[in-house]
ZAGUKOL-354355 format. One line per field, with one value per residue: residue number from 1; residue in three letters; z, y, x of N, C-alpha, C, CB in turn. Coordinates in steps of 0.2 Angstrom, whole numbers, padded with zeros to 4 digits, m for minus. Atoms other than C-alpha are relative to their C-alpha. Glycine has a CB too. Example, Ala and Ser with C-alpha at 12.3 -4.5 7.8 and 13.67 -1.06 7.14 Angstrom:
2
num <- 1;2 .
residuo <- ala;ser .
n.c3 <- 0000;m0001 .
n.c2 <- m0006;m0006 .
n.c1 <- 0004;m0004 .
ca.c3 <- 0039;0036 .
ca.c2 <- m0022;m0005 .
ca.c1 <- 0062;0068 .
c.c3 <- 0000;0003 .
c.c2 <- 0006;0005 .
c.c1 <- 0004;m0004 .
cb.c3 <- 0006;m0007 .
cb.c2 <- 0000;0002 .
cb.c1 <- m0005;0002 .
This chain:
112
num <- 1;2;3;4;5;6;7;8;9;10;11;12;13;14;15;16;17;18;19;20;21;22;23;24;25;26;27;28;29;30;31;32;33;34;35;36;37;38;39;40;41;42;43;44;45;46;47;48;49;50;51;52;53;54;55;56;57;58;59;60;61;62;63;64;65;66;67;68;69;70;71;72;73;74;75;76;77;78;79;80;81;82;83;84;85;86;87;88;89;90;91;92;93;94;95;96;97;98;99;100;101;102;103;104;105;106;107;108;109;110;111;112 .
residuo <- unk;unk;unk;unk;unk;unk;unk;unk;unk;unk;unk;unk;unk;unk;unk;unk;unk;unk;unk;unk;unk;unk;unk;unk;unk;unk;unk;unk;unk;unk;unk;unk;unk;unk;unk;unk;unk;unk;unk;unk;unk;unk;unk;unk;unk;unk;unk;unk;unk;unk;unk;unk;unk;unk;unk;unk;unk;unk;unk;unk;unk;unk;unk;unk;unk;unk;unk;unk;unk;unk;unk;unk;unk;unk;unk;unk;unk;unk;unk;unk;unk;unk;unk;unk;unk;unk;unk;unk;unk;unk;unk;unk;unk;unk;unk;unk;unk;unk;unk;unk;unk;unk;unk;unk;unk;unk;unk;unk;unk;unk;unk;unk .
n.c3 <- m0003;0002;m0006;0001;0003;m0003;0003;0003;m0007;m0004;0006;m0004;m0004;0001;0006;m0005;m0005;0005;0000;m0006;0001;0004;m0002;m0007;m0003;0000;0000;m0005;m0001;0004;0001;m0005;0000;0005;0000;m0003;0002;0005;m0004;m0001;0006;0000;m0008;m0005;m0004;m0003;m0001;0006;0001;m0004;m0008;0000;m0001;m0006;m0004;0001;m0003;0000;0006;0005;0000;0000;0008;m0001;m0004;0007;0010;m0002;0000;0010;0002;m0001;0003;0006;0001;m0002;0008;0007;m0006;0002;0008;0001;m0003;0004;0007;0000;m0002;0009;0004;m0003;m0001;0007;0004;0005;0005;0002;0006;0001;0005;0008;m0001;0004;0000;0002;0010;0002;m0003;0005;0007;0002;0001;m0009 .
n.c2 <- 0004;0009;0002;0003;0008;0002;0001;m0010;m0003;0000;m0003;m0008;0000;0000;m0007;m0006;0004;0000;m0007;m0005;0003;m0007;m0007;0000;m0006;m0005;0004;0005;m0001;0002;0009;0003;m0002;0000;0010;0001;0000;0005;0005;m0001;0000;0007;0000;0001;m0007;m0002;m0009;m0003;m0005;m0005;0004;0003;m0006;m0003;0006;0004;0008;0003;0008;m0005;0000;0006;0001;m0003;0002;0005;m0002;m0002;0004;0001;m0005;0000;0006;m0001;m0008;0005;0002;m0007;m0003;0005;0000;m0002;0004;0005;m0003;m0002;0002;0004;m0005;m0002;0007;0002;m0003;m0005;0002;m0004;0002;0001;m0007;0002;m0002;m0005;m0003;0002;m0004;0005;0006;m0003;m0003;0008;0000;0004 .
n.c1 <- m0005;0006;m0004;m0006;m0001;m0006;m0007;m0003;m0001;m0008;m0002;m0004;m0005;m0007;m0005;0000;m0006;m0004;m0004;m0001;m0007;m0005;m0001;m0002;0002;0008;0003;0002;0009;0006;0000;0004;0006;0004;m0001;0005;0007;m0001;0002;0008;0008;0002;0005;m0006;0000;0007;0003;m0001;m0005;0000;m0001;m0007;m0004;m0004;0001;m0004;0000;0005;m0002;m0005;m0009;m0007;0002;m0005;m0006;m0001;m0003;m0008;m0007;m0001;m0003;m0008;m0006;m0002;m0004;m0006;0000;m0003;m0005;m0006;0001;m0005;m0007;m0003;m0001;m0005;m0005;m0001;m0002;m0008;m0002;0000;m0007;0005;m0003;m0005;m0004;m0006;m0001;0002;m0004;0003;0003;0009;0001;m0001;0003;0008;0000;m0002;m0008;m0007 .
ca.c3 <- m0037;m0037;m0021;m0021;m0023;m0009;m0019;m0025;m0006;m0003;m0020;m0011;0004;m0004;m0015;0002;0011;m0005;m0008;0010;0009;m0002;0010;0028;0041;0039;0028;0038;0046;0032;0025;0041;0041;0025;0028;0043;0034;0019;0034;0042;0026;0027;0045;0052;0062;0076;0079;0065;0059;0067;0084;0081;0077;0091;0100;0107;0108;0097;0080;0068;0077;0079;0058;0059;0070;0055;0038;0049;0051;0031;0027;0037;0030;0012;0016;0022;0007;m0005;0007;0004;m0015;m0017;m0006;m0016;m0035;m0028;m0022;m0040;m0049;m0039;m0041;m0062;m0072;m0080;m0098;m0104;m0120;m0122;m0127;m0146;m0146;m0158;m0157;m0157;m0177;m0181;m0173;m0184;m0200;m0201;m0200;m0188 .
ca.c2 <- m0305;m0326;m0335;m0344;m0363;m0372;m0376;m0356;m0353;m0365;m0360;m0341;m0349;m0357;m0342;m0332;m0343;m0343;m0324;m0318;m0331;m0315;m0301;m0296;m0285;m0274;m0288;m0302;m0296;m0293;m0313;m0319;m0308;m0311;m0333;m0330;m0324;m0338;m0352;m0344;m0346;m0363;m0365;m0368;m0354;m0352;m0334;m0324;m0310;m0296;m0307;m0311;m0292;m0286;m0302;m0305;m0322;m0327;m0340;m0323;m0320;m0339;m0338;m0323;m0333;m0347;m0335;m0327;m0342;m0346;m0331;m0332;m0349;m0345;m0327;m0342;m0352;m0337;m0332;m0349;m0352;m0335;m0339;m0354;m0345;m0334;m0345;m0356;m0339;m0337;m0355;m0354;m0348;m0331;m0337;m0327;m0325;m0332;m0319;m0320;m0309;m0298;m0281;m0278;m0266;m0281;m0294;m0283;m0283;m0303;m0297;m0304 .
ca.c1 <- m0415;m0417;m0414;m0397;m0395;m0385;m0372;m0370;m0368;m0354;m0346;m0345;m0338;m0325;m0320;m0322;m0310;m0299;m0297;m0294;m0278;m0272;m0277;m0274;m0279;m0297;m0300;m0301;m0316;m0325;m0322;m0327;m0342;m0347;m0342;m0353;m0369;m0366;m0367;m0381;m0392;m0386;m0391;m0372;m0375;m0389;m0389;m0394;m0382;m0387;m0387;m0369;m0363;m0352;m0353;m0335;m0330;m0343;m0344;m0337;m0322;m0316;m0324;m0309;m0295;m0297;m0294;m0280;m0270;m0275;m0269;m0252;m0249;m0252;m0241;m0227;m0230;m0228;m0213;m0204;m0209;m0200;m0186;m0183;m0184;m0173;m0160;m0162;m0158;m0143;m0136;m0138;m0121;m0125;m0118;m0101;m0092;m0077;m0064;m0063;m0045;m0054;m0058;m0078;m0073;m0064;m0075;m0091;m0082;m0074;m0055;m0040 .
c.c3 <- 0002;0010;m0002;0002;0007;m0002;m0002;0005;0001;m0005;0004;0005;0000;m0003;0005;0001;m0006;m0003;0007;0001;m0004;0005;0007;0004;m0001;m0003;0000;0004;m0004;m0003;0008;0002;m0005;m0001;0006;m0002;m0005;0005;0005;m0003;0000;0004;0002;0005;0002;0000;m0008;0000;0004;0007;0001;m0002;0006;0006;0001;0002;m0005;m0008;m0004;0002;0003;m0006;m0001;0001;m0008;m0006;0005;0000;m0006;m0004;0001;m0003;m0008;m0002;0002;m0006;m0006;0001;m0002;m0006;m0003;0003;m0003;m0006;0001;0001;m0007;m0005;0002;m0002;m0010;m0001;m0004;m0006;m0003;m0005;0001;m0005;m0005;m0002;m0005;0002;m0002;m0008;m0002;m0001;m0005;m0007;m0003;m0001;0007;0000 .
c.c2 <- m0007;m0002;m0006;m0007;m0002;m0002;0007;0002;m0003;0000;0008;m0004;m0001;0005;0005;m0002;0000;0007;0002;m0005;0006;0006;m0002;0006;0001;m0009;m0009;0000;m0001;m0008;m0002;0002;m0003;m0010;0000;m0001;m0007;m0005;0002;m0002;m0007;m0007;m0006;0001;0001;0004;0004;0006;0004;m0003;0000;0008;0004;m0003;0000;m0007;m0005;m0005;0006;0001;m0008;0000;0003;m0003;m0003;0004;0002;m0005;m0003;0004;0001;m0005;0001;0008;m0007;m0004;0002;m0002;m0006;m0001;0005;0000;m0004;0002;0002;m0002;m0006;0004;0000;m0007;0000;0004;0005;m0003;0006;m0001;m0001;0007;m0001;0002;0005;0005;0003;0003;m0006;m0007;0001;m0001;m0008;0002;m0004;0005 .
c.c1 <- m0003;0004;0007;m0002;0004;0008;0003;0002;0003;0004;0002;0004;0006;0003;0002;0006;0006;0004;0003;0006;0004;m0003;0002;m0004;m0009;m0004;m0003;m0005;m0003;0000;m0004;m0008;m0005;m0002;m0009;m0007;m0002;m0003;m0005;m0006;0004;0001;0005;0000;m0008;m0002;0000;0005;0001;0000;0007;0006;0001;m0001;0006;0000;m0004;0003;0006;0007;0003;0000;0010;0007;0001;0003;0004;0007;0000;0004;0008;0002;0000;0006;0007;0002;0002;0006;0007;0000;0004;0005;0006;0003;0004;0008;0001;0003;0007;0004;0003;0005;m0004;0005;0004;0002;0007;0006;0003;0010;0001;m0002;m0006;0001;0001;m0004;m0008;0003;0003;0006;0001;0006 .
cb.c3 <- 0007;m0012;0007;0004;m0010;0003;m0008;m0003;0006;0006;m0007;0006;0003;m0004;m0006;0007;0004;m0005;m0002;0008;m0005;m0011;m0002;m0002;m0004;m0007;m0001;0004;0002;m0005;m0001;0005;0001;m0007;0008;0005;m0004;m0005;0003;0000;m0009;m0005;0000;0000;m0004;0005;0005;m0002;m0004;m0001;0000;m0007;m0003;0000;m0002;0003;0008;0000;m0008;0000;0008;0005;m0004;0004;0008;m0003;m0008;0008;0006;m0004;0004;0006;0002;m0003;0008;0006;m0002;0001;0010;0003;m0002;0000;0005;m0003;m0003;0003;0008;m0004;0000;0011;0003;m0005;m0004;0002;m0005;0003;m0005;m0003;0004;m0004;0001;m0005;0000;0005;m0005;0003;0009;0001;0000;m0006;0000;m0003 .
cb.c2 <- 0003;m0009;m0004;0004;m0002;m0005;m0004;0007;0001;m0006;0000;0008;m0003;m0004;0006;0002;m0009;m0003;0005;0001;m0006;0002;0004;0001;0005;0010;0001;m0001;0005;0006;m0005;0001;0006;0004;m0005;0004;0007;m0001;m0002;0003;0007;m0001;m0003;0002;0006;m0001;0006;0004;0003;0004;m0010;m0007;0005;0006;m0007;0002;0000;0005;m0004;0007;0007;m0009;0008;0004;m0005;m0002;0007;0003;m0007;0002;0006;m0001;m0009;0001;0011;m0006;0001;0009;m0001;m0005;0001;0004;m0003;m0005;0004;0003;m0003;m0003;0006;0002;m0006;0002;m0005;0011;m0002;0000;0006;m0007;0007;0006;m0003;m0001;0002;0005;0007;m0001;0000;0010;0009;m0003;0010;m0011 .
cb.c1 <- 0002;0004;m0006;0006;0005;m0002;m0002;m0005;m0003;0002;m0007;m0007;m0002;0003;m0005;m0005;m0003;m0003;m0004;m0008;0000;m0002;m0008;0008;0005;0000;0001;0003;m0004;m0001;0011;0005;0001;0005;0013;0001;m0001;0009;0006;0000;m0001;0001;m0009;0005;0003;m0001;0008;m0007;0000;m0006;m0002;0001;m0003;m0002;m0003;0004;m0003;m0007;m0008;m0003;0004;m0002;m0009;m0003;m0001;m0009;m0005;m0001;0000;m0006;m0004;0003;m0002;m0008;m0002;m0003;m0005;0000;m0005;0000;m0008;m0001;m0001;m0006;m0005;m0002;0001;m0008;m0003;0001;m0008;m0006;0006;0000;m0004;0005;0000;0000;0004;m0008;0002;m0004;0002;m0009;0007;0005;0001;m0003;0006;m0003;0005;0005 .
């Protein structure tokens, strides 16, 4: 295992903070746990990890507060992006045949 680059550590952070936009719930801790350690190694963060496990109040759950309100505004986002699509579908004329005054044998075979 090689040690990681500062650039590779805030490369995770953004991907962290970029997925947990798509999740919810349980995993919002773990992002914020995982943001926490990433900015510890590059000494954002005073307390080591284990310092900061089961700390209320502490950097991890304001880390946490943060992807939660990311999280709702990308679920809003969506939310209205589909809202939109769906009311642009509704809006378009489904295309009809005019009626021909042929019956479909007639209308398959080129009679009148």
């Amino acid at each position: 295992m090689s040690v990681k680059t500062e650039r590779e550590i805030k490369a995770q952070v953004t991907a962290v903070r970029e997925r947990v936009k798509e999740l919810s719930g349980f995993w919002i801790g773990e992002g914020a746990a995982m943001l926490y350690v990433l900015e510890w190694m590059l000494d954002k963060r005073e307390t080591a990890p284990a310092g900061e496990l089961g700390r209320a109040g502490g950097d991890s759950q304001t880390i946490a507060v943060n992807l939660a309100k990311l999280a709702e505004k990308a679920a809003e986002k969506s939310a209205a992006a589909a809202a939109t699509a769906t009311a642009t579908a509704r809006k378009k004329p489904v295309p009809t045949k005019a009626p021909t005054g042929k019956t479909p044998a007639k209308a398959r075979s080129g009679g009148g």
